[in-house]
FIKOLZA-1660 file (N, C-alpha, C; in steps of 0.1 Angstrom, whole numbers, plus 5000, padded with zeros to 4 digits):
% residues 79
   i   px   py   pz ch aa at
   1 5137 6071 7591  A  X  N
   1 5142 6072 7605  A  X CA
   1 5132 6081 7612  A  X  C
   2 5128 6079 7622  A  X  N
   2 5122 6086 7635  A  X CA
   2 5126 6094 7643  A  X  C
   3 5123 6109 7632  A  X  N
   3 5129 6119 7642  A  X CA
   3 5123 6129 7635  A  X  C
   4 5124 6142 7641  A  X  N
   4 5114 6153 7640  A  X CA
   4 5114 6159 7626  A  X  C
   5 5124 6160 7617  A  X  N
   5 5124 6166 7607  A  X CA
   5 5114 6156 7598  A  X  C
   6 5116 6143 7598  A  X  N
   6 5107 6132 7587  A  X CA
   6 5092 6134 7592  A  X  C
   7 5092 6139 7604  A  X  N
   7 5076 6140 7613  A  X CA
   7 5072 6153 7609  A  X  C
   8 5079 6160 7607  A  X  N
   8 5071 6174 7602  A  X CA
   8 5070 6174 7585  A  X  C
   9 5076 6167 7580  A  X  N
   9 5074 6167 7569  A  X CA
   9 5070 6157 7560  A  X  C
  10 5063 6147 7572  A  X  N
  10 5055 6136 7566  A  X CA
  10 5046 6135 7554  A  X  C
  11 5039 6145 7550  A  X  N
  11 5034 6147 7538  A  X CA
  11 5045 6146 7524  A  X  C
  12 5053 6151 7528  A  X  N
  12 5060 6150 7520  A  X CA
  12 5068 6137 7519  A  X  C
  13 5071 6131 7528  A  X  N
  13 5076 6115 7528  A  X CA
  13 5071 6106 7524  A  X  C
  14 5058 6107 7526  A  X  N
  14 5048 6095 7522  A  X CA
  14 5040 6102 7506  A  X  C
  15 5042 6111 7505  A  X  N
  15 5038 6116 7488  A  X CA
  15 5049 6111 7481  A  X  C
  16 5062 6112 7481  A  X  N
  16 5072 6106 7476  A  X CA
  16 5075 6095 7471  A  X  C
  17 5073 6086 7485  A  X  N
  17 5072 6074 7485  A  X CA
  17 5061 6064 7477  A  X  C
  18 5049 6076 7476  A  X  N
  18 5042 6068 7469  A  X CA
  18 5044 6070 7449  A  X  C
  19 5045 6083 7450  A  X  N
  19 5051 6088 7438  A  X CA
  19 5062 6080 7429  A  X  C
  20 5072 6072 7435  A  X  N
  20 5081 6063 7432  A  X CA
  20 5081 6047 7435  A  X  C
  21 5070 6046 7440  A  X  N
  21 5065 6032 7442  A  X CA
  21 5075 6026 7451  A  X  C
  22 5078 6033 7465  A  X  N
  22 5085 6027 7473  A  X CA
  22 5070 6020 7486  A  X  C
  23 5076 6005 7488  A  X  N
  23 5074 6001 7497  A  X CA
  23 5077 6010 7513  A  X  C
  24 5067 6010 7522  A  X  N
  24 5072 6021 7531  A  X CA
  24 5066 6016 7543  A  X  C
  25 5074 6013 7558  A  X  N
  25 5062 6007 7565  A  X CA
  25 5070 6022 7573  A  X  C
  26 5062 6029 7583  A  X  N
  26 5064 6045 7590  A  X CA
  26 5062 6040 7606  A  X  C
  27 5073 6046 7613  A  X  N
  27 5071 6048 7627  A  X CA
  27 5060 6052 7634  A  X  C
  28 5051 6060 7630  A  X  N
  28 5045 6064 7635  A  X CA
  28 5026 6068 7625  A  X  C
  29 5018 6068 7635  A  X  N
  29 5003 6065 7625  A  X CA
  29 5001 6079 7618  A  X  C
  30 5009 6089 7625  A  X  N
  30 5005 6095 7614  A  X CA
  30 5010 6102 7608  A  X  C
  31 5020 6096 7598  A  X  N
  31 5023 6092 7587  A  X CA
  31 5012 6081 7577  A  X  C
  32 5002 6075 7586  A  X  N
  32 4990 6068 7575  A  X CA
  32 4979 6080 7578  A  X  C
  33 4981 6087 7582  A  X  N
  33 4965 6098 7583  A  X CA
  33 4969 6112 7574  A  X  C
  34 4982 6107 7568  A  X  N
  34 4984 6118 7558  A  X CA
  34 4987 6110 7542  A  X  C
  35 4985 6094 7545  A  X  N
  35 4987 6089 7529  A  X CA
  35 4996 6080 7529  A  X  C
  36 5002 6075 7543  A  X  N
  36 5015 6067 7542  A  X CA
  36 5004 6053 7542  A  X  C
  37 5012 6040 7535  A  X  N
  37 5004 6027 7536  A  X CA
  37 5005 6019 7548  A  X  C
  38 5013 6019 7557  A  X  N
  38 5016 6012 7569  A  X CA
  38 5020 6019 7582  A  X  C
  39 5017 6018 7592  A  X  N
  39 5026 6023 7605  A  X CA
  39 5024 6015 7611  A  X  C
  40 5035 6016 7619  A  X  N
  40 5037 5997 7627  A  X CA
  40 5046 6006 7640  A  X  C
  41 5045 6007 7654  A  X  N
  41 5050 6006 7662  A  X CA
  41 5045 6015 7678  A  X  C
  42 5050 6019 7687  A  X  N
  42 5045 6019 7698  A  X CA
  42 5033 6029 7693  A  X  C
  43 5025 6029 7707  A  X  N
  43 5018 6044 7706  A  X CA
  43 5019 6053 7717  A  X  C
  44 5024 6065 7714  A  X  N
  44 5032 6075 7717  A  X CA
  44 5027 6082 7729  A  X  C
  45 5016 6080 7728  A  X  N
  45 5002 6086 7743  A  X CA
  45 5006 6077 7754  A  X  C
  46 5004 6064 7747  A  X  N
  46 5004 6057 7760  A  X CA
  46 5019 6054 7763  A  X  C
  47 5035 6059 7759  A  X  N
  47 5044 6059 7762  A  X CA
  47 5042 6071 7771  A  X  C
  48 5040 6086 7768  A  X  N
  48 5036 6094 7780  A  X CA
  48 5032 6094 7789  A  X  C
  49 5025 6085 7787  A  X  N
  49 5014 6085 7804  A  X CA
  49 5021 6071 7812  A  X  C
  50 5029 6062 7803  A  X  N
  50 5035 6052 7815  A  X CA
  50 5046 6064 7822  A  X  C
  51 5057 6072 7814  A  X  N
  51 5065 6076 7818  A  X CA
  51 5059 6087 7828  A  X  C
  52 5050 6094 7825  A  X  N
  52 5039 6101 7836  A  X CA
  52 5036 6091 7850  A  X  C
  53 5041 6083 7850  A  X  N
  53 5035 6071 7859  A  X CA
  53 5054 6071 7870  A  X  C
  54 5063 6068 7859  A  X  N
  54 5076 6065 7869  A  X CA
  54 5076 6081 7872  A  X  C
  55 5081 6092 7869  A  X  N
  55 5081 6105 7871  A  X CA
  55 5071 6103 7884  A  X  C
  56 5061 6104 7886  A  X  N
  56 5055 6102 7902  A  X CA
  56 5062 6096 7908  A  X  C
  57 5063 6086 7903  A  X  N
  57 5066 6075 7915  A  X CA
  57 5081 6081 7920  A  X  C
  58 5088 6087 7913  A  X  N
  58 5100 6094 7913  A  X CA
  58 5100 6102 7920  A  X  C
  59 5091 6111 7921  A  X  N
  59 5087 6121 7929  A  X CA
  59 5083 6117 7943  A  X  C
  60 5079 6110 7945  A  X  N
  60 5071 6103 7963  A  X CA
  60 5082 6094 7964  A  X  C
  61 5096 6098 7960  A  X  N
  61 5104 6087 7967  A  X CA
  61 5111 6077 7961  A  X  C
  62 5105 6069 7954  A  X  N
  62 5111 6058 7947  A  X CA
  62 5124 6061 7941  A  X  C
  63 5132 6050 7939  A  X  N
  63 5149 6050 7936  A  X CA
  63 5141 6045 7922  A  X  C
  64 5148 6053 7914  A  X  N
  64 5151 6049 7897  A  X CA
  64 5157 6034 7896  A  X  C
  65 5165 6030 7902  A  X  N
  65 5170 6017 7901  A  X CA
  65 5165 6009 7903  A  X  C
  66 5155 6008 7916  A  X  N
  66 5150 6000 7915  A  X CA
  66 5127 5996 7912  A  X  C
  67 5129 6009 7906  A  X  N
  67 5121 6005 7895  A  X CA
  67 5117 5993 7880  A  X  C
  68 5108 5989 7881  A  X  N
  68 5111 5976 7869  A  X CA
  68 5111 5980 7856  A  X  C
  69 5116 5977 7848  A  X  N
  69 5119 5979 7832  A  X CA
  69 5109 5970 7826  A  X  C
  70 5099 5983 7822  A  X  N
  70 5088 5979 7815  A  X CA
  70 5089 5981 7795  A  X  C
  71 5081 5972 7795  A  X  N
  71 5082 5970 7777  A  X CA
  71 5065 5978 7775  A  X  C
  72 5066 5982 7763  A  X  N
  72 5056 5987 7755  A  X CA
  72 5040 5978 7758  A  X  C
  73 5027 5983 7763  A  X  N
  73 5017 5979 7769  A  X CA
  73 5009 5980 7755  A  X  C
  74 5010 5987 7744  A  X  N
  74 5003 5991 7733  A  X CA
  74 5010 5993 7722  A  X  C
  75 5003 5985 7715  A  X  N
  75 5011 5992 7700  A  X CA
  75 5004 5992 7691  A  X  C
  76 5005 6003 7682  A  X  N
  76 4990 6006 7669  A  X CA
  76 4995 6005 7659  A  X  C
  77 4986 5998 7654  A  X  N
  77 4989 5997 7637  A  X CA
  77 4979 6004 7627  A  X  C
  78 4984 6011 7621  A  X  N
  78 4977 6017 7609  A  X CA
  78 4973 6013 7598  A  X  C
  79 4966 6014 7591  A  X  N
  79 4964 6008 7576  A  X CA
  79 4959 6019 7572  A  X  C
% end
């Protein structure tokens, strides 16, 4: 799961996993820059900087509502 406690202690999730010979694909890449074999999904920078984008536009005025519902522009995969 994807959430702060597995993220801080990713060393230890992906040492585990490999120690027991679990298949493991990880939320996030780094979980592979500490040993994990796969990360598969958005990338996190460029989720801040779109939301850095409505937040303005929020700010000079724009109605939240009618803003468009945007999907993920980037997504990184780790090996």
């Amino acid at each position: 799961m994807p959430d702060l406690f597995t993220l801080t202690h990713r060393a230890e999730v992906t040492s585990l996993a490999a120690r027991y010979c679990l298949p493991a694909i990880y939320p996030f890449l780094e979980y592979t820059e500490v040993g994990g074999l796969l990360s598969d999904g958005n990338d996190i920078i460029d989720s801040y900087r779109r939301a850095a984008s409505y937040v303005d536009r929020i700010l000079k005025g724009a109605k939240p509502s009618k803003l468009p519902v945007a999907t993920h522009a980037r997504f990184c995969c780790g090996a």
